[in-house]
Each structure stands twice: as C-alpha cells, then as structure tokens.
C-alpha positions in Angstrom: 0.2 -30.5 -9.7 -0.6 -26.9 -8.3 -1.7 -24.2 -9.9 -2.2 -20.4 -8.9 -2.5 -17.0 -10.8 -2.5 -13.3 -9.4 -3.2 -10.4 -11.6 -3.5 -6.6 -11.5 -5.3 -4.6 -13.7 -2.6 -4.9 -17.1 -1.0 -8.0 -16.2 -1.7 -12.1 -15.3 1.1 -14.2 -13.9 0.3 -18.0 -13.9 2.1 -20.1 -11.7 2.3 -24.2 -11.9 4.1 -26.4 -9.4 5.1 -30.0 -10.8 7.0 -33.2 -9.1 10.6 -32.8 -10.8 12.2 -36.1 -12.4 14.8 -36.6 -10.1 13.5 -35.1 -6.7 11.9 -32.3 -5.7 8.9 -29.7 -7.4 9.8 -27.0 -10.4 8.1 -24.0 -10.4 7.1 -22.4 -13.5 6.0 -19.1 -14.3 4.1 -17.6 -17.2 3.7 -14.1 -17.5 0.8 -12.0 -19.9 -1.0 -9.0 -20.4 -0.7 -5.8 -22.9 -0.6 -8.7 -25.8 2.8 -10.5 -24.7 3.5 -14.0 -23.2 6.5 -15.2 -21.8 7.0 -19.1 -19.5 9.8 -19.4 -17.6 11.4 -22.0 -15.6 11.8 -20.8 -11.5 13.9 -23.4 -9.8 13.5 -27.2 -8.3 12.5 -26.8 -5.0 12.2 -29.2 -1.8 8.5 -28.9 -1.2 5.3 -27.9 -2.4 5.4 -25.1 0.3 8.5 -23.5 -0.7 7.7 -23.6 -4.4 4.6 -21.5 -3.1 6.9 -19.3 -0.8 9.4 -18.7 -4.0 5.7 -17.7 -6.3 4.2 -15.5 -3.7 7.3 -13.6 -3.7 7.7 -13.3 -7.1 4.0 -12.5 -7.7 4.4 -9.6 -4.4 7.5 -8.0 -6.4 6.1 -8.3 -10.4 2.4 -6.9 -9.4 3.0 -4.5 -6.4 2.0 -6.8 -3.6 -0.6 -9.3 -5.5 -1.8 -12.7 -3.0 -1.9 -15.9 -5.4 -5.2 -17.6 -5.8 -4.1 -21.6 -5.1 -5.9 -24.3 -7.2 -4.8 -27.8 -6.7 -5.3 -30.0 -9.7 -6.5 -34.1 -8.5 -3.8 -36.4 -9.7 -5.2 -38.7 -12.5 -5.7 -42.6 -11.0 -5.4 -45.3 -13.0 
C-alpha cells in the first residue's frame, strides 16, 4: 500500500494506492477541508507508477499545481 497527501491552504486530498483483487492497483481519493469529506474510487490501474501519474494529476488540477508527498506503508509479514 501507498499513500500520499497534497494540500493548499483550505483543502487536503489523501490519496491511497492498493493491489486490486483481480489484477492491477485502485486508486482512491479522499478529499477534505472547509468541514466536508468525500472518498472516491479513481480507477484500477497497471502499476504502482501510473496510479501515481493518474494522483499527481489529479492533485496538479484540484489544488492549482500541488506535488504529492509519497509514504509507502511496509506490508505486514506473517
């Protein structure tokens, strides 16, 4: 799993990046600031890199040319 988050000064957009069930990575996008919340699904994607591509672009367009701050989460081992 991959996380990131840009913000500006109203608004924070959190973006995760999961393995998807059948094959690929889902992107998923949750938007706050000025007391709303709102997740939303933003495609399966091939890779890890495109997912990011896909978020940076969204995140440019949403918060007038925000970079995403990438945290990548250690899988679990059992």
């Amino acid at each position: 799993m991959v996380n990131g988050e840009a913000k500006d000064d109203k608004e924070l957009v959190e973006f995760s990046i999961e393995p998807f069930v059948t094959a690929g990575f889902i992107l998923s996008i949750r938007f706050g600031g000025d007391g709303r919340h709102n997740i939303t699904g933003a495609g399966v994607w091939p890779s890890v890199e495109k997912a990011k591509q896909i978020a940076q672009t969204t995140a440019t367009k949403l918060l007038h040319g925000a970079t995403i701050t990438w945290l990548k989460i250690p899988s679990k081992q059992i």
